[in-house]
C-alpha positions as CSV (number, residue, x, y, z in Angstrom):
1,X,-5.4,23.1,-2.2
2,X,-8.4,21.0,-2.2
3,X,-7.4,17.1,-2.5
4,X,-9.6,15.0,-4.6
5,X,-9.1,11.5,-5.2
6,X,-9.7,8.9,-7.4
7,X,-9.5,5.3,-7.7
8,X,-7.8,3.4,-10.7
9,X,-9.2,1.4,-13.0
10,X,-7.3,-0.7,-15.6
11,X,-7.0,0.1,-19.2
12,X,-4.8,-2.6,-19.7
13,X,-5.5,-5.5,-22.5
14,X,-8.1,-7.9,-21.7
15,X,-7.1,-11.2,-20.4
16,X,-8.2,-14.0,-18.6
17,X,-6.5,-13.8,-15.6
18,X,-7.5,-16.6,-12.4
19,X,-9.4,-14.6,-9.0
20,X,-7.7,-15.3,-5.5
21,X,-9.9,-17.2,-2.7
22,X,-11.9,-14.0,-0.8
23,X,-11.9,-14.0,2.4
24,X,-9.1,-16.7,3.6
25,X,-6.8,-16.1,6.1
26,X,-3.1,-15.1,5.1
27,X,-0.7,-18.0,4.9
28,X,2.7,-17.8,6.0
29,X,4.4,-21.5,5.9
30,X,6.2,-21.4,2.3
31,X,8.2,-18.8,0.4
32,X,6.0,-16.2,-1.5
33,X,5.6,-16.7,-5.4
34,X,4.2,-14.2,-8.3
35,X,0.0,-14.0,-7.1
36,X,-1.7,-15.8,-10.0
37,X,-4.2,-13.7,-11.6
38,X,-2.1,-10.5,-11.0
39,X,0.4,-7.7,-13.7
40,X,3.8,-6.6,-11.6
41,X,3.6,-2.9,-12.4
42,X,6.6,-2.0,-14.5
43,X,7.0,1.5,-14.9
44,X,7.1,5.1,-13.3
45,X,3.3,5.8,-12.0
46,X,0.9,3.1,-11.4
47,X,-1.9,5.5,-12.5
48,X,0.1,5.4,-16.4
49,X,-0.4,1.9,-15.7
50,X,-3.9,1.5,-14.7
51,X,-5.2,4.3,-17.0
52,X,-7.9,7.2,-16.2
53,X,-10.8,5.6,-17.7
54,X,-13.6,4.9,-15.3
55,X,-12.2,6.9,-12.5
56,X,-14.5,7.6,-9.4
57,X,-14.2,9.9,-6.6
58,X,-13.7,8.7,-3.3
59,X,-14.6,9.9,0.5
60,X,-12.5,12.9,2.2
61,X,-12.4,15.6,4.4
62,X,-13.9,18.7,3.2
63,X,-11.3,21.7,3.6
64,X,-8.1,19.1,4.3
65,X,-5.4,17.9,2.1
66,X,-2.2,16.6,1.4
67,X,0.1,19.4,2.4
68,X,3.6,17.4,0.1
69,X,4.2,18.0,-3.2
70,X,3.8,14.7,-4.9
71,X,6.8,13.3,-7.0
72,X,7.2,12.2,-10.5
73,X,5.7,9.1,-9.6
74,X,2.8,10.4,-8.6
75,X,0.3,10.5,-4.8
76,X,-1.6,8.0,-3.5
77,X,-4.0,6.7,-0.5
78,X,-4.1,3.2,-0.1
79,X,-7.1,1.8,0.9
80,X,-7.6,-2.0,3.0
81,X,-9.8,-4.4,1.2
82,X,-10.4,-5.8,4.0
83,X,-11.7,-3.8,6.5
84,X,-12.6,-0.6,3.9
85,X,-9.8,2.2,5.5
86,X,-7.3,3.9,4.5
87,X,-3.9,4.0,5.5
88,X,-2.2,6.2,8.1
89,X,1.3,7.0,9.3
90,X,1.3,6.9,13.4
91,X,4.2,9.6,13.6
92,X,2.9,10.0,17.4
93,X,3.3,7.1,18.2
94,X,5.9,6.3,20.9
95,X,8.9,4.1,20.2
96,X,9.3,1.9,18.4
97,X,6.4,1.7,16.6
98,X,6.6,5.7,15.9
99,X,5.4,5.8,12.0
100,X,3.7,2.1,12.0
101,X,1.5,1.7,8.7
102,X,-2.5,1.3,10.1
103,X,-5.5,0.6,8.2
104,X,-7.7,2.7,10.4
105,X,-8.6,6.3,8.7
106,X,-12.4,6.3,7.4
107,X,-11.7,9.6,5.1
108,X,-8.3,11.1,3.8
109,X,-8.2,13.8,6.1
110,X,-4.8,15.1,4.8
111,X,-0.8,13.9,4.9
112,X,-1.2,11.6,7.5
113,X,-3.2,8.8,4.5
114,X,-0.7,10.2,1.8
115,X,2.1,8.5,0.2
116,X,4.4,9.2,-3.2
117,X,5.3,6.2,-4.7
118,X,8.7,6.9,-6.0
119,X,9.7,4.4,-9.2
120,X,13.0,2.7,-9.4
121,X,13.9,1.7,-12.5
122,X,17.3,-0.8,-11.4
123,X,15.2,-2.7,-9.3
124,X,11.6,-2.4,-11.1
125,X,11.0,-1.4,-7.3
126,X,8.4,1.4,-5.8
127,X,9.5,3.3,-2.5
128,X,6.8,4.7,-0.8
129,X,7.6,8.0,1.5
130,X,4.8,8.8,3.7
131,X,3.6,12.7,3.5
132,X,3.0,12.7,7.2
133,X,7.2,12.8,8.6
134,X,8.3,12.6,4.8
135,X,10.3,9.4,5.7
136,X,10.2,6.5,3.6
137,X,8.1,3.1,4.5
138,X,10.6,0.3,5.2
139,X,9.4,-3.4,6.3
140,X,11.1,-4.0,10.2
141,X,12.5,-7.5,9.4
142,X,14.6,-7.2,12.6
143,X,11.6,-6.7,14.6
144,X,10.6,-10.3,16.7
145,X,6.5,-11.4,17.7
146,X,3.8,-9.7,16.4
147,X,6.2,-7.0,15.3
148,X,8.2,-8.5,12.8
149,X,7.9,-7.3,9.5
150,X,5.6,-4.5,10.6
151,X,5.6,-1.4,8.1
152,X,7.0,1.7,9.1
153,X,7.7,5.2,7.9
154,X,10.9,5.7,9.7
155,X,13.7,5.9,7.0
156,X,15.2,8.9,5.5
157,X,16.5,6.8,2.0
158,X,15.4,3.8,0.7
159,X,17.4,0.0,0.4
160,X,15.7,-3.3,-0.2
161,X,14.5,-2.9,3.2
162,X,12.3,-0.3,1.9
163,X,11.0,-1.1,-1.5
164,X,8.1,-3.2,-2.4
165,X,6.9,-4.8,-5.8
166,X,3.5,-3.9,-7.2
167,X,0.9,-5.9,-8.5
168,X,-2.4,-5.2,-10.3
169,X,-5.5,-7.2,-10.9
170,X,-7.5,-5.7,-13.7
171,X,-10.5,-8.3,-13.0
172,X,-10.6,-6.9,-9.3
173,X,-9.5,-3.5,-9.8
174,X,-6.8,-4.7,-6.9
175,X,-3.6,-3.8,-5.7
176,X,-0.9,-5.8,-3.8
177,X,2.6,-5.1,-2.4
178,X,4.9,-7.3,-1.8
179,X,8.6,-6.8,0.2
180,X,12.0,-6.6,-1.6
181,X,13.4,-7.4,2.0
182,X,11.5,-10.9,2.4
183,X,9.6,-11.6,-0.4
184,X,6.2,-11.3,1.5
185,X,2.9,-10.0,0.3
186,X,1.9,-7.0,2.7
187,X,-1.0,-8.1,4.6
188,X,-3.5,-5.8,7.4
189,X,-3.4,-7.1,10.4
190,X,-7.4,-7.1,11.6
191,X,-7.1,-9.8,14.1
192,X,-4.6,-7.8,15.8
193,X,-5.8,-6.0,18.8
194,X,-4.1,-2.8,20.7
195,X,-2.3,0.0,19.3
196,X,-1.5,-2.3,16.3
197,X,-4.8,-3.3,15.3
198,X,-5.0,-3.0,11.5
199,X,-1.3,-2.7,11.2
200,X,0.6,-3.6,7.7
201,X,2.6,-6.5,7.9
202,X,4.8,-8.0,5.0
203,X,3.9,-11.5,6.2
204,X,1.9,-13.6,3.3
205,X,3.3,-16.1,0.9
206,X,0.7,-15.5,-1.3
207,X,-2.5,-12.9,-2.0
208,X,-5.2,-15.2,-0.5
209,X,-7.9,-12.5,-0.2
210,X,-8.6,-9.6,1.0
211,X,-6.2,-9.8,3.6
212,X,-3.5,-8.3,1.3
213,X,-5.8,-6.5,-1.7
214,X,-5.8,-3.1,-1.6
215,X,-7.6,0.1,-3.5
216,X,-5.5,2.8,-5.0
217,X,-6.8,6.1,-5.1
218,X,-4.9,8.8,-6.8
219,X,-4.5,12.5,-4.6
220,X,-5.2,15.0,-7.1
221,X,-5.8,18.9,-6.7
């Protein structure tokens, strides 16, 4: 199966919706609130959401794919505004960050930047379960320092700890993510340095930038 992908692009009513601040550093001294400017995503597949108009294809590795099935919900990369890669499950690496979340993959190259984003409809919640170790992505809110809050593909069924609300910006064509479990916009880390350089981290009270936007491409094939 050859895996193409495409981003999203919203067919969604026009509106004038207000642009975050580019470029400004996560904040992390108040309790998050609804992103002005940005649609919580209310429903089973954010592409149904976003719509297939205007779709372009984006950069992979010739001959590689995702080797899961996608769910109802549908298959997606997700992409760092910020530093322009896509997300990876570590599933090598040692405990306990085995299955941290990292920004660092230039190409999808197969499971590894693949995740189904499962809808549930009680909690108007997404799950995401990473390809990789087919585990799903929870936010480690026990985790103290630099750790804490870190996102990880390590659980095996999903709880507040591991679903997210999602958010679209049809003037950005952006994504954000923010934590059942604390209320936090997801954030890359790119000032961290080490193994967890570029890590995700439900840490932001707010989507300043492009700290905590994201593209969505959809894994296709």
């Amino acid at each position: 199966m050859t895996s193409t992908l495409l981003s999203l692009s919203a067919l969604l009513a026009a509106s004038a919706l207000a642009v975050p601040a580019a470029g400004a550093a996560p904040r992390n001294d108040k309790p998050a609130a609804a992103p002005a400017g940005w649609e919580m995503v209310a429903g089973p597949e954010p592409a149904g959401f976003a719509g297939a108009g205007g779709r372009a294809q984006a950069p992979a590795a010739a001959g590689r794919s995702a080797s899961a099935q996608a769910d109802e919900s549908g298959t997606f990369a997700l992409k760092s505004v910020r530093n322009g890669k896509f997300t990876a499950t570590e599933k090598n690496y040692a405990a306990p960050n085995t299955g941290a979340l990292r920004a660092r993959s230039a190409a999808v190259t197969g499971a590894w930047e693949g995740f189904a984003f499962e809808w549930h409809e009680a909690t108007q919640t997404y799950a995401l379960k990473s390809l990789s170790n087919n585990r799903y992505v929870a936010v480690e809110g026990n985790y103290t320092g630099t750790s804490q809050n870190i996102l990880r593909a390590r659980s095996t069924g999903a709880g507040t700890w591991e679903r997210f609300t999602l958010y679209y910006n049809e003037d950005l064509d952006r994504w954000a993510l923010q934590s059942a479990l604390n209320g936090r916009f997801v954030a890359m880390e790119n000032s961290y340095t080490g193994s967890l350089q570029y890590a995700l981290r439900a840490r932001s009270i707010e989507v300043t930038g492009s700290w905590e936007q994201f593209e969505l491409f959809e894994i296709t094939g």
